[in-house]
N, C-alpha and C positions, 0 to 999 in steps of 0.2 A: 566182444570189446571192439569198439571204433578203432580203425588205423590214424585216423583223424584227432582223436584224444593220444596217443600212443606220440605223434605226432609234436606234440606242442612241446612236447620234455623230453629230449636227446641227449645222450650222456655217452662220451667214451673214455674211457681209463686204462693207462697200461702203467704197468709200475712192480715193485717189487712187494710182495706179501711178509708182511712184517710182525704176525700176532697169528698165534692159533684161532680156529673157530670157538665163538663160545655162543650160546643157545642164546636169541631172541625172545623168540615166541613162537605159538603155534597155531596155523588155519587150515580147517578142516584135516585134521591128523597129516596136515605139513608141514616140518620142521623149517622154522629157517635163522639160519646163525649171522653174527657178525664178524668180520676179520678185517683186520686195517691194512692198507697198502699205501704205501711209499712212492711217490710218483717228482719228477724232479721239476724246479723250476730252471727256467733261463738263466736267473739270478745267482745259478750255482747253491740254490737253497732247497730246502723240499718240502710238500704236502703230505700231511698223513692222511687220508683220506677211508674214511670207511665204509664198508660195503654190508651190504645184506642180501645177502645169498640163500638159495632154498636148497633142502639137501639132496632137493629131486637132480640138482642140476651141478653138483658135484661130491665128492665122499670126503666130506665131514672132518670123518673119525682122523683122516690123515695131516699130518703137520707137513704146511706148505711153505715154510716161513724161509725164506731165501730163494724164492721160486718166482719166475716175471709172470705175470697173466693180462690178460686184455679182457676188460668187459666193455658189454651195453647196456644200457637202461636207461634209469629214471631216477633223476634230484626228489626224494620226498622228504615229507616232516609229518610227525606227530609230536601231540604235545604229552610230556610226562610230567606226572603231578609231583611236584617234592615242594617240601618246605611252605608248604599252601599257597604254593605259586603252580599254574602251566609254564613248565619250559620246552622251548621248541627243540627237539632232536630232530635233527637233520644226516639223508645218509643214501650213498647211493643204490636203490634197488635193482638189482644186477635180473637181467632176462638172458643176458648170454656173456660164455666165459668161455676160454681159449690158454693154454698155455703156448709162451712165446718164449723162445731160447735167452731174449736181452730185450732190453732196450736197444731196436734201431734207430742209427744217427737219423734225425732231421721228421722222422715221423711225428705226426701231434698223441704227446702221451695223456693229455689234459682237453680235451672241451665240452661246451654244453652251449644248447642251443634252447631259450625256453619260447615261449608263446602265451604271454596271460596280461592279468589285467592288476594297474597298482592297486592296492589296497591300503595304501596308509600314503599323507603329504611324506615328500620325500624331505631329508634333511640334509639341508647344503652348508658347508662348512669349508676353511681354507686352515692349513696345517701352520705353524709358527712358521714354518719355511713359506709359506706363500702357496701352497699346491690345494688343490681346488679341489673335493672331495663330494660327493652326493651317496648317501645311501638311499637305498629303495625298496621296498619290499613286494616282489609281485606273488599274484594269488594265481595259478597253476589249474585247471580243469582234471580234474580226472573220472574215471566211468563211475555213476553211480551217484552222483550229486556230489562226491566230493572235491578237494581243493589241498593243493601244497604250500603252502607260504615258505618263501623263499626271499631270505638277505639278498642281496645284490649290491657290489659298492661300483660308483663310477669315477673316474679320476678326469680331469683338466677340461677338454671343449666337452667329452658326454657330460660330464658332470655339471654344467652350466647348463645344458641341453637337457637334464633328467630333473634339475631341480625345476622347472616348469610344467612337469606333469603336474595332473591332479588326480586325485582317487579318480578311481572309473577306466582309467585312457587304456587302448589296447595297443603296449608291447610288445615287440619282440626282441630279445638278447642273445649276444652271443658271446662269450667268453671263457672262463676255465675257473674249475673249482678251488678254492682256496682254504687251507686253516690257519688259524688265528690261535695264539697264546697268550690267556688274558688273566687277571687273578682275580675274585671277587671275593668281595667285601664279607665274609656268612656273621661277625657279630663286632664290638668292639675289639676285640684282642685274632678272632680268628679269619683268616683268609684261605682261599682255596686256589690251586690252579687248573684252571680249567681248556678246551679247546672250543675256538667257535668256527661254523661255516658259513662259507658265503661264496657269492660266484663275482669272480675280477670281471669286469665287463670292458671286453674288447669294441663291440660293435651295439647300439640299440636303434630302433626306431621306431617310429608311430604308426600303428597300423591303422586306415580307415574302415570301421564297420561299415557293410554294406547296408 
């Protein structure tokens, strides 16, 4: 596997483990689970953010749940079929983990650094407050012909600066993962509450293909 694909999708997370393992799925008889962690904002607010871990690369069976850990990885998504829709799950695929005594003051507990290309016009929008808002969706390389489709929102000058892309243009962002609490609609009478992700984008810019 390329350093180079490995490369375009940076992920680090520290934060508190907040959910037992529960099983995924399985490749090539490797287990790999989900477990959500708690990661703090600025804001005095928090990210639940979730991970998918392989059982090669920690034991499982153990309940971690008030425990700090630090990973590295990869923002991916697959789509899962429900309601005879694709919906996109999104989640971070963890390649290394570390347990850490706390949260150190002033270290970054949240970033991600992507490398890809839009795939959809971005949608610019201004909040009843007046705050300037783009979302974006960039499409992510990874080995093997695939691809991660990844939200991205951007706020105030990026966001007048992203709403000028067009599909195709080659990306790069930097920012911290984010979850969202939103309700949707499933019939006349019934609603769900559900979590969405996406990456706050601190820093983008255009990169020129050679």
């Amino acid at each position: 596997m390329s350093d180079k694909i490995i490369e375009n999708n940076q992920v680090t997370i520290m934060g508190e483990v907040v959910s037992k393992f529960k099983f995924s799925h399985e490749v090539f008889g490797e287990g790999f689970y989900m477990v959500d962690v708690q990661v703090k904002r600025l804001s005095n607010s928090d990210d639940i953010i979730p991970l998918m871990i392989s059982e090669r690369l920690i034991d499982v069976t153990e309940d971690y749940t008030g425990e700090y850990i630090m990973v590295a990885g990869q923002f991916r998504s697959y789509n899962r079929h429900e309601e005879q829709k694709n919906r996109l799950v999104l989640s971070v695929f963890v390649r290394e983990v570390s347990f850490v005594e706390e949260e150190p003051d002033g270290v970054k507990t949240n970033s991600i650094f992507l490398d890809g290309y839009i795939c959809k016009e971005p949608v610019y929008r201004k909040t009843p407050l007046g705050r300037e808002i783009a979302d974006v969706l960039l499409a992510v390389n990874r080995p093997y012909g695939k691809s991660d489709y990844i939200p991205c929102i951007c706020w105030g000058r990026n966001a007048r600066f992203a709403s000028g892309f067009r599909v195709g243009e080659h990306v790069q962002i930097l920012g911290r993962i984010q979850s969202r609490e939103y309700v949707k609609k499933l019939s006349e009478t019934e609603t769900e509450k559900r979590v969405a992700y996406e990456v706050s984008v601190s820093k983008l810019e255009c990169v020129e293909d050679v």
